[in-house]
C-alpha positions in Angstrom: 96.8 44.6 72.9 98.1 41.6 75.1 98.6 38.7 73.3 97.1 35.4 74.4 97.7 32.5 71.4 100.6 32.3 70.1 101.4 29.1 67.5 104.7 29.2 66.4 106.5 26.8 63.7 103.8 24.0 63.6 103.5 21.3 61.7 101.2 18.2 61.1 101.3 15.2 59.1 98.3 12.4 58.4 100.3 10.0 55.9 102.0 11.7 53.1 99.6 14.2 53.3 100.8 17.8 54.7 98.0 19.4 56.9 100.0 22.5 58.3 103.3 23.4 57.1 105.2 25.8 59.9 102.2 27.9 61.1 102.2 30.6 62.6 98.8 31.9 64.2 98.1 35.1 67.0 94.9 36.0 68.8 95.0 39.0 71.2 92.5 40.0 73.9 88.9 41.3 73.0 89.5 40.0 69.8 87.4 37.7 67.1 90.3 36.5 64.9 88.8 34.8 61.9 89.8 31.3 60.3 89.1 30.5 56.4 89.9 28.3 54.1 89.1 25.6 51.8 88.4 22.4 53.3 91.9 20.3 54.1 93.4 23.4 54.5 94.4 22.8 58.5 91.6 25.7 59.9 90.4 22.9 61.5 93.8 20.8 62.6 95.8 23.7 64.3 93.0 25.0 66.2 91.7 21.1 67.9 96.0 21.0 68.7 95.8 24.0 70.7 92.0 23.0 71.9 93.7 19.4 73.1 91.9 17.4 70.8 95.6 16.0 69.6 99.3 16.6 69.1 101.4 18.7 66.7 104.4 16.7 64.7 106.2 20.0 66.1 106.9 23.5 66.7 105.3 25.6 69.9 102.0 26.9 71.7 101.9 29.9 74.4 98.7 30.5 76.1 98.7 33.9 78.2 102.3 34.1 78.1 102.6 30.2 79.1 103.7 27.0 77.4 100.5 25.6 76.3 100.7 21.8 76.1 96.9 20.3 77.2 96.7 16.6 77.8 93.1 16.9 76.6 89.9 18.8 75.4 89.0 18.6 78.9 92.0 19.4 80.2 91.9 22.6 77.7 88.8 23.3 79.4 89.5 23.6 82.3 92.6 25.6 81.8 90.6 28.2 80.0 90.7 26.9 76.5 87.2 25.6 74.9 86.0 24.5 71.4 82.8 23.8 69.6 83.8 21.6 66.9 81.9 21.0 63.8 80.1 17.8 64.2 78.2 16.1 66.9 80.2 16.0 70.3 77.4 14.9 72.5 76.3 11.1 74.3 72.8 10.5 73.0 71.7 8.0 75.8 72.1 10.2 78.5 70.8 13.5 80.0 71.5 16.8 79.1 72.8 17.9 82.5 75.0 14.5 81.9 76.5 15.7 79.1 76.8 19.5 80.0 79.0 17.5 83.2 80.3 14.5 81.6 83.5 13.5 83.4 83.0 15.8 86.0 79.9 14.6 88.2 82.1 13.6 90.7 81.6 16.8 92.0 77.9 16.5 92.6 79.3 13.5 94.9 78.0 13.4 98.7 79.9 10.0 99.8 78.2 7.4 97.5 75.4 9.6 96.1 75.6 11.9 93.5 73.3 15.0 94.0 71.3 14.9 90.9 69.2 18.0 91.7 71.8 20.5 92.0 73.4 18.8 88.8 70.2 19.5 87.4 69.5 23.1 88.3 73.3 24.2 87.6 72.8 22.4 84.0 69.4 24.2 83.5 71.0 27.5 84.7 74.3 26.8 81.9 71.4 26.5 79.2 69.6 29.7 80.4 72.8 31.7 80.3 73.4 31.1 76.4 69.8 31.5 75.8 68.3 28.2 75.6 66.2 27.8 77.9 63.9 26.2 75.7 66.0 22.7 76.8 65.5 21.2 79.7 68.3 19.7 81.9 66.6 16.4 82.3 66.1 15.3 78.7 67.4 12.6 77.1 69.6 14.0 74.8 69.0 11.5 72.2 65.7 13.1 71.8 67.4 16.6 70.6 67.2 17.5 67.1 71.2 18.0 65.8 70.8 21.9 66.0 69.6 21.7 70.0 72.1 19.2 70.8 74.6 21.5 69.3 73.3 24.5 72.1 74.0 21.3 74.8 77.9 21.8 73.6 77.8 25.4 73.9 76.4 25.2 77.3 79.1 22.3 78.3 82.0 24.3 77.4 80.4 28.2 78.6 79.2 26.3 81.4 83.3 26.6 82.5 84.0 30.6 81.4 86.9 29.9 79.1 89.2 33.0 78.3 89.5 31.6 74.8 86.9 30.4 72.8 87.6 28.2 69.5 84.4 28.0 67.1 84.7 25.8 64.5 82.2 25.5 61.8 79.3 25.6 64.6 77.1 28.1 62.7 76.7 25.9 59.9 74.4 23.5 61.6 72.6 26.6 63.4 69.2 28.0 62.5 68.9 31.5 62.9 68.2 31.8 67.0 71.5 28.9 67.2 73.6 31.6 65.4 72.5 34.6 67.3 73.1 32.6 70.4 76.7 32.5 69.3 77.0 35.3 67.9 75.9 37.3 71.6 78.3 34.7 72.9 81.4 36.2 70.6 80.8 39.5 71.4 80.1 39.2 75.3 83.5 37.6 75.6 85.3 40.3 73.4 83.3 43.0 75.7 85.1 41.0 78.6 88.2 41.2 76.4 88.6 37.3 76.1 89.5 35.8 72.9 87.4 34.2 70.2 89.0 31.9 67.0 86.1 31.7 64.8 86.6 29.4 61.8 83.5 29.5 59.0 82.9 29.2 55.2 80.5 31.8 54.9 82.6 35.1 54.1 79.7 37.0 54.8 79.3 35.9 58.2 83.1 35.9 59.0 83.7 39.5 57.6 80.6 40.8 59.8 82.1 39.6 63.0 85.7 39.1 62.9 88.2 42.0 63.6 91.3 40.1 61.7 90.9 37.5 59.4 93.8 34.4 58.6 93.7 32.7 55.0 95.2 28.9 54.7 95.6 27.0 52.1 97.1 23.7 52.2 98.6 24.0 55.4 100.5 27.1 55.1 99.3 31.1 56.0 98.7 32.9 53.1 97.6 35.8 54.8 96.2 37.8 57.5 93.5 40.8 56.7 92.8 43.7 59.1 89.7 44.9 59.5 89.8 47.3 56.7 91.9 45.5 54.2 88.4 42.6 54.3 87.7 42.3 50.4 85.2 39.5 49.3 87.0 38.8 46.3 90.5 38.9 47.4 89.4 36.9 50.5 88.1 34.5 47.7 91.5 34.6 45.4 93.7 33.6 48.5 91.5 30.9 50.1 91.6 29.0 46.2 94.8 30.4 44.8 92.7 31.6 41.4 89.7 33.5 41.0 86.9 31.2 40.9 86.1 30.3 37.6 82.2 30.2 35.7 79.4 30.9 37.7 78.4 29.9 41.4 74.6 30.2 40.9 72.8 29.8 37.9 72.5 32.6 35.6 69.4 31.6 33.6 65.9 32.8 34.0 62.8 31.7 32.0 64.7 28.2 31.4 61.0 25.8 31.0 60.9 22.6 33.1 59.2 19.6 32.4 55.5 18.8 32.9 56.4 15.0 33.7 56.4 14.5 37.2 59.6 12.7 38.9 58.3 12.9 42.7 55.0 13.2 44.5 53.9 13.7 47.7 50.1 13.8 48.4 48.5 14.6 52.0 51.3 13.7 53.9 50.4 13.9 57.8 53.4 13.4 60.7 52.2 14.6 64.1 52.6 18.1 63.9 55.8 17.9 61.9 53.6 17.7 58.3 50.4 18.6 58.2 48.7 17.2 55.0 51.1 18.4 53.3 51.5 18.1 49.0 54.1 18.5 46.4 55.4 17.4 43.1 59.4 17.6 41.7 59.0 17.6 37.8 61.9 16.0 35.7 64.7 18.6 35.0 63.9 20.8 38.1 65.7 21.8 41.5 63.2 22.2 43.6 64.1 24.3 46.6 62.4 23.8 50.8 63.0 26.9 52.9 62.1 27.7 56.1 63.1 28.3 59.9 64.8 25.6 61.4 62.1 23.4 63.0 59.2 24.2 60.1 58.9 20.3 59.0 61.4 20.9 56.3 63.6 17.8 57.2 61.4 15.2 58.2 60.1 15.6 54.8 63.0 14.7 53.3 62.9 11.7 55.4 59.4 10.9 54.6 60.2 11.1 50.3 63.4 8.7 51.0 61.1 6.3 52.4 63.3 6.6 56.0 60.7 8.0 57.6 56.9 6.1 57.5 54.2 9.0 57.8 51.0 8.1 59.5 49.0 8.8 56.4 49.4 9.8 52.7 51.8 8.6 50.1 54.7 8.9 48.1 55.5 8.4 44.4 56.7 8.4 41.5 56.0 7.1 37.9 57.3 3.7 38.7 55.5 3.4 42.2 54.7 4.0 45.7 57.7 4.4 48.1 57.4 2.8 51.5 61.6 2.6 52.3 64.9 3.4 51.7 65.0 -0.3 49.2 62.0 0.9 47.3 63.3 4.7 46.9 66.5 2.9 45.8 64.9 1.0 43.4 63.5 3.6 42.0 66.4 6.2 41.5 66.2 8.2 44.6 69.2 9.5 46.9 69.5 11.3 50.4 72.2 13.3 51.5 71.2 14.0 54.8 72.2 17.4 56.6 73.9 15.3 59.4 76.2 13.7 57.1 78.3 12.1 60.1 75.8 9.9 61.8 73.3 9.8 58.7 74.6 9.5 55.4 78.5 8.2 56.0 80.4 5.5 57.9 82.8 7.4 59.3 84.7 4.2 60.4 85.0 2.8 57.3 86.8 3.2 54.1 86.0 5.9 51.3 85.5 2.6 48.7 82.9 1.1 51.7 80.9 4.3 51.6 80.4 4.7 47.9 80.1 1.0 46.7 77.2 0.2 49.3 74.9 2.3 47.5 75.5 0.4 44.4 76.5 -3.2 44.9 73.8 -4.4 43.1 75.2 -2.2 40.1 78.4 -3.5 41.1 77.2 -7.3 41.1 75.1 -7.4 38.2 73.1 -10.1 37.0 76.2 -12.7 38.5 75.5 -11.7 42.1 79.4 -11.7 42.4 81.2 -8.9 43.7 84.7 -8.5 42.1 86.9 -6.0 43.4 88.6 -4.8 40.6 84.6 -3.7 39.3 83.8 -2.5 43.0 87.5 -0.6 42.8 86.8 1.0 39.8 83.3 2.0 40.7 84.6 3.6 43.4 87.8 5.3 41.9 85.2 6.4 38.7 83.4 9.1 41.9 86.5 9.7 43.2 88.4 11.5 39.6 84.7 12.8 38.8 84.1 14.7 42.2 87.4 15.7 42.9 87.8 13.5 46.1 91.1 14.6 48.0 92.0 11.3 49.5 95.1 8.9 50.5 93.6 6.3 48.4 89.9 4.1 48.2 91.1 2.6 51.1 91.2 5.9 53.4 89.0 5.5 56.5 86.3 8.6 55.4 86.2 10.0 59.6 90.1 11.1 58.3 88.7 13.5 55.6 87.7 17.4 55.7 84.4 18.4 55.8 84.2 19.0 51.8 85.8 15.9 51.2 83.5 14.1 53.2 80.3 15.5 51.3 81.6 14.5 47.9 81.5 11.0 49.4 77.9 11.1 49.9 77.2 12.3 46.8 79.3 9.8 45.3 77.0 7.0 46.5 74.0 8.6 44.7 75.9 9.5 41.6 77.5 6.2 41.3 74.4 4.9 40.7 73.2 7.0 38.5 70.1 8.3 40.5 67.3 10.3 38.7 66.4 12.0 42.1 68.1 13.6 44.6 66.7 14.3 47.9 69.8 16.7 49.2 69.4 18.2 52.9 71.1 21.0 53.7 73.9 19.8 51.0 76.5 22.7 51.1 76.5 22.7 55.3 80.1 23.0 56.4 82.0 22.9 53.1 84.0 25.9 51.5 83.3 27.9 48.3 85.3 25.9 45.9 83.3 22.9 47.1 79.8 24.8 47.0 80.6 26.0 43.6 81.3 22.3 42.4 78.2 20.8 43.9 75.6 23.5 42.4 77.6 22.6 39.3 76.5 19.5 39.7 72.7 20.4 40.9 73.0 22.2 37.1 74.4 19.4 35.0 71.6 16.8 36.6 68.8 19.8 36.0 70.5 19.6 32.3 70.1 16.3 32.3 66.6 15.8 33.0 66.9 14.7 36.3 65.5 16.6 39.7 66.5 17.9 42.6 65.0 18.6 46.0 67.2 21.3 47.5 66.4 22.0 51.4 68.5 24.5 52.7 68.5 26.9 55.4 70.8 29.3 53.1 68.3 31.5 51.2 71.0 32.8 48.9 71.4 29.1 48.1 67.5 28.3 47.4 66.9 31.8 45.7 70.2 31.0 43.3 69.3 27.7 42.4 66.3 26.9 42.7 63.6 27.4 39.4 60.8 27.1 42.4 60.7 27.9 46.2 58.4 26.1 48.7 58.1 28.1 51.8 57.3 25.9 54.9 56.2 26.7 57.8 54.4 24.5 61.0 54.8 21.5 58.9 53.0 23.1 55.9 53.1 24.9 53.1 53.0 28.4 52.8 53.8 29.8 49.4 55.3 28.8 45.9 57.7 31.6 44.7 59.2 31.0 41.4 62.5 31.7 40.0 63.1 35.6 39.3 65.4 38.3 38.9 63.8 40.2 41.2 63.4 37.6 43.7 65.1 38.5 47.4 65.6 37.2 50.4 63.5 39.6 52.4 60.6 38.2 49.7 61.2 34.6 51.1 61.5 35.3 54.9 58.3 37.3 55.1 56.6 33.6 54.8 58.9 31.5 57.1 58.2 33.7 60.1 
């Protein structure tokens, strides 16, 4: 097979901390090379340096035989080399075809006019070609839930036929059409014997479609599988270094729960997004929301954080109504929301900013003085307890990994000592080590008496941790399943669709 990446000897600093340490990475033609590792461990960093998104301390790239140095992702692009990255990468206040475009309507140009129409029907034919033609070119984008302005990105960068294609963590914030979408994507461009780097933390995903599979782990290769060497748990042993340790779900059954109720939602109406729709979360209970992507599942955490208002119904618990985010404070609630980035962190400022603004009033006490050796040591007390691979408190958080970046938003809650957790799609984008901590956690506040709301798109997830399952589905309700042995996934899907 002709070899078309090639990363030799690369290196990477942020600080004192090492993110690749002399890499050395290949992709051939018609091939889906996989990328895995724990979060930090430079999946992510080697692959935006050969996508353009920045510049290696050293060592070389080839691309088709070439010396691969981009200037930018959209030089990358237009040389043949595109990524979807993780996160949001789209302009909200602007069109769709705008984005699918952006920095290149000059050629829709005639003199001073720019031809809008055929801007508009190439854009519309670049979302038809991936398979989402359920977006229309001239939308807002702003308007687009996170998943469909995700297909906008896949369209922008398809949109210019790269011959390799970098996918980074895109799945994650997919529902199931999203991932087929990629997944046809993948395998048309290996049939067409272009190349695909696909980096994900679900090994179930990444053994189904990858040919070759790369392990890092703190900036270095540990090792590359073949197709027929793929082994879940020695995948598993070289991503952490150590066999994972205790449990990843729970393993009890039968375990009672608490007739006190923590959380209730009673004839909750939002458009069509909720449709008088009830619940109650007792104390001690994770309380799991499936369903397809667009079933009402995350408005609804929304509506029990108080962020969203619904146009009738209520929500309370024992202390109270809850009619906003100050009130659901007050009364021991947290929300992790699934788009972490734009929702539940400051990217732009520090890790001690993120965690401490949840609990100033902790912090201040009855004084109303913030000191900074309390707020420092509020901060640093999340920090040891979740494990928080950072420079320091002062580290900006939009410089951290995915995993690392999660524990932050817990740590606001936790910090605070919150009785409820509201957590939406909690696990999205973070590795198993990670995972395996936070349902520890989900466990221990169970333990402890207090509840959790667990939506997820991950049935594994809801089925493994959850002691009941509401299944939604066009903004209601459609069964209760409780927590079983015998309980499959097949058992939960049969109500979603």
């Amino acid at each position: 097979m002709k070899k078309v990446v090639e990363i030799s000897d690369m290196s990477k600093r942020f600080g004192s901390t090492i993110a690749l340490n002399h890499v050395n990475i290949s992709a051939y033609e018609g091939e889906i090379l996989g990328l895995i590792g724990e979060n930090g461990s430079g999946k992510s960093t080697v692959t935006s340096i050969y996508a353009g998104m920045q510049k290696a301390d050293s060592g070389t790239m080839i691309f088709e035989g070439n010396a691969w140095q981009p200037d930018s992702m959209n030089d990358a692009l237009k040389k043949g080399v595109g990524m979807i990255v993780q996160e949001n990468g789209t302009v909200p206040g602007i069109s769709v075809a705008e984005n699918i475009y952006l920095g290149e309507v000059n050629r829709y140009k005639k003199g001073v006019f720019i031809n809008r129409k055929q801007m508009m029907q190439d854009a519309q034919k670049a979302l038809d070609d991936i398979g989402a033609d359920h977006i229309r070119a001239e939308m807002i984008t702003g308007m687009l839930d996170f998943q469909d302005r995700k297909l906008v990105e896949i369209a922008r960068v398809m949109a210019n036929q790269p011959k390799v294609l970098v996918v980074d963590e895109t799945t994650t914030a997919l529902s199931q059409k999203g991932r087929d979408i990629i997944y046809s994507i993948m395998e048309r461009m290996k049939e067409e014997k272009k190349t695909v780097i696909f980096i994900s933390h679900d090994l179930d995903e990444i053994m189904r479609v990858c040919d070759r599979l790369t392990v890092l782990r703190d900036g270095n290769i540990i090792r590359t599988f073949t197709k027929e060497e793929f082994e879940e748990n020695a995948i598993k042993t070289s991503m952490i270094g150590r066999e994972l340790q205790g449990n990843y779900y729970r393993d009890d059954y039968g375990t009672p729960v608490s007739d006190k109720v923590a959380l209730k939602a009673e004839h909750i109406n939002l458009g069509d997004q909720l449709i008088d729709l009830s619940l109650e979360l007792h104390e001690g209970e994770i309380l799991g929301i499936g369903g397809l992507s667009h079933c009402g599942m995350h408005p609804l955490g929304k509506v029990l954080f108080g962020a969203i208002k619904p146009e009738s119904g209520c929500v309370s618990t024992k202390d109270g109504a809850i009619h906003s985010i100050a009130e659901a404070m007050k009364h021991q609630i947290g929300y992790v929301a699934k788009d972490r980035d734009t929702e539940s962190l400051n990217l732009e400022a520090s890790i001690k900013d993120n965690i401490a603004i949840a609990g100033l009033d902790r912090i201040a006490g009855n004084m109303h003085v913030i000191l900074p050796n309390k707020e420092s040591a509020y901060v640093k007390e999340q920090v040891d307890a979740l494990s928080i691979k950072c420079a320091g408190i002062n580290q900006y958080v939009s410089a951290l990994s995915g995993g690392n970046k999660q524990k932050v938003a817990f740590g606001k809650w936790l910090g605070r000592e919150s009785e409820i957790l509201i957590l939406d799609c909690p696990t999205r984008g973070v590795d198993i080590g990670v995972k395996q901590a936070m349902y520890q956690l989900m466990y221990r506040m169970r333990m402890e008496g207090k509840s959790v709301l667990l939506i997820s798109e991950e049935m594994a997830e809801l089925i493994g941790m959850s002691d009941r399952i509401l299944v939604m589905k066009d903004g209601k309700i459609q069964k209760e399943l409780l927590r079983s042995r015998e309980l499959s996934e097949a058992d939960v899907i049969q109500y979603m669709i």
